[in-house]
KENU-183051 format. One record per residue (C-alpha): residue number from 1; residue in one letter; x, y, z. Coordinates in Angstrom, 1 decimal. Example, Ala and Ser with C-alpha at 12.3 -4.5 7.8 and 13.67 -1.06 7.14 Angstrom:
2
- i | aa | xx | yy | zz
- 1 | a | 12.3 | -4.5 | 7.8
- 2 | s | 13.7 | -1.1 | 7.1
//
This chain:
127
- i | aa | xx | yy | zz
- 1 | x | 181.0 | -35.4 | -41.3
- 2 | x | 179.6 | -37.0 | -44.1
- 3 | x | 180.8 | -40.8 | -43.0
- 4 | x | 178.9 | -39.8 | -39.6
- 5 | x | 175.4 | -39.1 | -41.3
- 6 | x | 176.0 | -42.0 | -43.3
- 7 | x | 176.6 | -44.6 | -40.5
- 8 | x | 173.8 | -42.8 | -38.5
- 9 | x | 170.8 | -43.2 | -41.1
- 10 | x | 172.0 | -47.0 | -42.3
- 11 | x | 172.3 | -47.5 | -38.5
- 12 | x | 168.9 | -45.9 | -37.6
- 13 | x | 167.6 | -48.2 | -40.7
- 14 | x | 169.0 | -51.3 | -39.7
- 15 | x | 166.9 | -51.1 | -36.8
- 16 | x | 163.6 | -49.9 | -38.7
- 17 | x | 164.3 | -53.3 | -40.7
- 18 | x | 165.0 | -55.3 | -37.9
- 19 | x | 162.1 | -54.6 | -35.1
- 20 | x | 159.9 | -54.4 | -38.2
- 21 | x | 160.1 | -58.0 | -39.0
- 22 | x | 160.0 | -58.9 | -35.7
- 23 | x | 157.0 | -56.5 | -34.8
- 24 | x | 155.3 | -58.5 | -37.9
- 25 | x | 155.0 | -61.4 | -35.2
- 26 | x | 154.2 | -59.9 | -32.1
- 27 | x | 151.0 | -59.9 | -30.2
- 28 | x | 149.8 | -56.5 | -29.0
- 29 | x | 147.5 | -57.0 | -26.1
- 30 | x | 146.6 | -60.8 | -27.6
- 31 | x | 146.2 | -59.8 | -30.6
- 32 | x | 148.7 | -60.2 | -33.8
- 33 | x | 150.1 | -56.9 | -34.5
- 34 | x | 149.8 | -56.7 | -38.2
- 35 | x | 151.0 | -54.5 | -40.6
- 36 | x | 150.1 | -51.2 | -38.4
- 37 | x | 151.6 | -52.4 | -35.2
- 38 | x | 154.7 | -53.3 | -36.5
- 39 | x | 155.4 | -49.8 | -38.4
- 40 | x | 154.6 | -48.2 | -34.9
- 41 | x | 157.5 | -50.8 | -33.4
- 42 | x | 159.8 | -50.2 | -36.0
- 43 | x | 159.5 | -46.4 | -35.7
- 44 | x | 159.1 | -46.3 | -31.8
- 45 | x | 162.6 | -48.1 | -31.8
- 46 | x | 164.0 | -46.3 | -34.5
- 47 | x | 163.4 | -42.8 | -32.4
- 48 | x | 165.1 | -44.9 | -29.5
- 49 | x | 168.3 | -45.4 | -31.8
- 50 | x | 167.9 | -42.2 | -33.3
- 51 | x | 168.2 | -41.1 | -29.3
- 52 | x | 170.6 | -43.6 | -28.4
- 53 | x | 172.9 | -43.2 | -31.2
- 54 | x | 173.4 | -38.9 | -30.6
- 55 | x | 173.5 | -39.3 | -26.5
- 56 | x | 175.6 | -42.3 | -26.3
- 57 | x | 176.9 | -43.7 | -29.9
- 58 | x | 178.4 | -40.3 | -31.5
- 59 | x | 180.3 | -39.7 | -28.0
- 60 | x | 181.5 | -43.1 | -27.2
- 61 | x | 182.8 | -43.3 | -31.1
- 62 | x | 184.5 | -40.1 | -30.9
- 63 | x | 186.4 | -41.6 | -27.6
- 64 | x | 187.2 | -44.9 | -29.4
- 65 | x | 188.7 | -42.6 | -32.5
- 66 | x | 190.8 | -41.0 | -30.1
- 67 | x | 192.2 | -43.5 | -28.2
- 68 | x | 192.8 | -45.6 | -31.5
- 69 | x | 190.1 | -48.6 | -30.7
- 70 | x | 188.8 | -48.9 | -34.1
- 71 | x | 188.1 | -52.6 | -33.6
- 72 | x | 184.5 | -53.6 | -34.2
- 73 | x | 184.6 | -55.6 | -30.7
- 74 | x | 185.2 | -52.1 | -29.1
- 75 | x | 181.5 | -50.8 | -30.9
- 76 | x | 180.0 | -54.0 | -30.4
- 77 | x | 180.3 | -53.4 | -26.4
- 78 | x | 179.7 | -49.9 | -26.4
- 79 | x | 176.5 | -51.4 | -28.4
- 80 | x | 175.5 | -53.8 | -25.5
- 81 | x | 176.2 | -52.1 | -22.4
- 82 | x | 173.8 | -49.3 | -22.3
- 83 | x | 170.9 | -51.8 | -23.3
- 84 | x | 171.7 | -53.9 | -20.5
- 85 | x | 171.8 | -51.1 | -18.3
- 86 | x | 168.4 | -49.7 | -19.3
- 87 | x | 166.7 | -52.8 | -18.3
- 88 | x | 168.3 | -53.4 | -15.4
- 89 | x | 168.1 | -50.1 | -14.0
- 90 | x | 165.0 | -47.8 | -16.0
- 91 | x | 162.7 | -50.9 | -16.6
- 92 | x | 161.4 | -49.9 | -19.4
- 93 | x | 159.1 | -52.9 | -20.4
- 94 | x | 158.1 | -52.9 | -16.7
- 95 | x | 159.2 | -54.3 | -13.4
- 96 | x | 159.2 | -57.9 | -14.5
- 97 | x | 160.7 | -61.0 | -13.5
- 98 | x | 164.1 | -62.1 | -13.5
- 99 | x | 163.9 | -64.4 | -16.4
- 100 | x | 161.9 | -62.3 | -18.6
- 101 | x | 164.4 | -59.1 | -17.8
- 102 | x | 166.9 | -61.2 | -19.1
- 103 | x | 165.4 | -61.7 | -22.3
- 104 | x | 164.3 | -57.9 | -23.1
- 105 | x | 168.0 | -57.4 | -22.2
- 106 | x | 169.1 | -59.8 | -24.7
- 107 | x | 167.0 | -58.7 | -27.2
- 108 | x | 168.1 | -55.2 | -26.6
- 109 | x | 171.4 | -56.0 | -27.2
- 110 | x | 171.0 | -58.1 | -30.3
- 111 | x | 169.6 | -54.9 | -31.5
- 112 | x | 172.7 | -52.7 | -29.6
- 113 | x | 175.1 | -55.1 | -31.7
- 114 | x | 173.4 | -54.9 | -34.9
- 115 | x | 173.4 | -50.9 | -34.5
- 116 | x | 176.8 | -50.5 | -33.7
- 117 | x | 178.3 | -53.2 | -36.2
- 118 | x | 176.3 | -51.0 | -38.8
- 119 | x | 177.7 | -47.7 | -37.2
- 120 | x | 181.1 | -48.9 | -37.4
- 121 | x | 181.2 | -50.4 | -41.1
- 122 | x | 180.1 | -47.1 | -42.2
- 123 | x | 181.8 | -44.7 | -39.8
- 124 | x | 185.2 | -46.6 | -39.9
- 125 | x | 185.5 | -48.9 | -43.0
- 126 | x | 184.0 | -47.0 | -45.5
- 127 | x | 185.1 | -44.6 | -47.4
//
């Protein structure tokens, strides 16, 4: 139980860390985001993990532990798939075009990889 908190908060801060950085350098409504708007990216998308990781990360690893695929390619998937699905399906940046969509996906799923390769160092490799 104590692995699974573990992997969860390194997880949840691996995002912070991540969409921090890049929040440092994005524009909010033309403007550079500074300091402010990239704590309130980094913890918007840190609640999404948080949400993310209970709903679909803690099931989908308790499935992989019981059917024996400990492989990080096996979290690394179950990292992707749900971000492509979100913007595909939910639209959550908005009803944008094809292209675009493809990008948010992308980045989504850098982020889905990063999260789950994270998860799965601490929830399977570590001791």
């Amino acid at each position: 139980m104590i692995k699974l908190i573990k992997s969860i908060l390194y997880s949840v801060l691996s995002v912070f860390i991540l969409t921090f950085f890049v929040g440092i350098f994005t524009k909010i409504a033309h403007s550079p985001a500074g300091l402010n708007g990239a704590f309130l990216i980094a913890s918007v998308s840190s609640i999404i993990a948080i949400l993310g990781l209970f709903f679909w990360g803690l099931p989908i690893h308790l499935v992989l532990k019981r059917y024996g695929k400990t492989n990080i390619i096996w979290y690394i998937l179950a990292g992707i798939l749900p971000c492509f699905v979100a913007v595909f399906v939910f639209y959550p940046f908005g009803k944008d075009e094809f292209q675009t969509l493809i990008m948010q996906a992308t980045m989504l799923s850098i982020v889905g990889a990063l999260v789950s390769s994270v998860f799965w160092f601490f929830a399977t490799k570590n001791a």
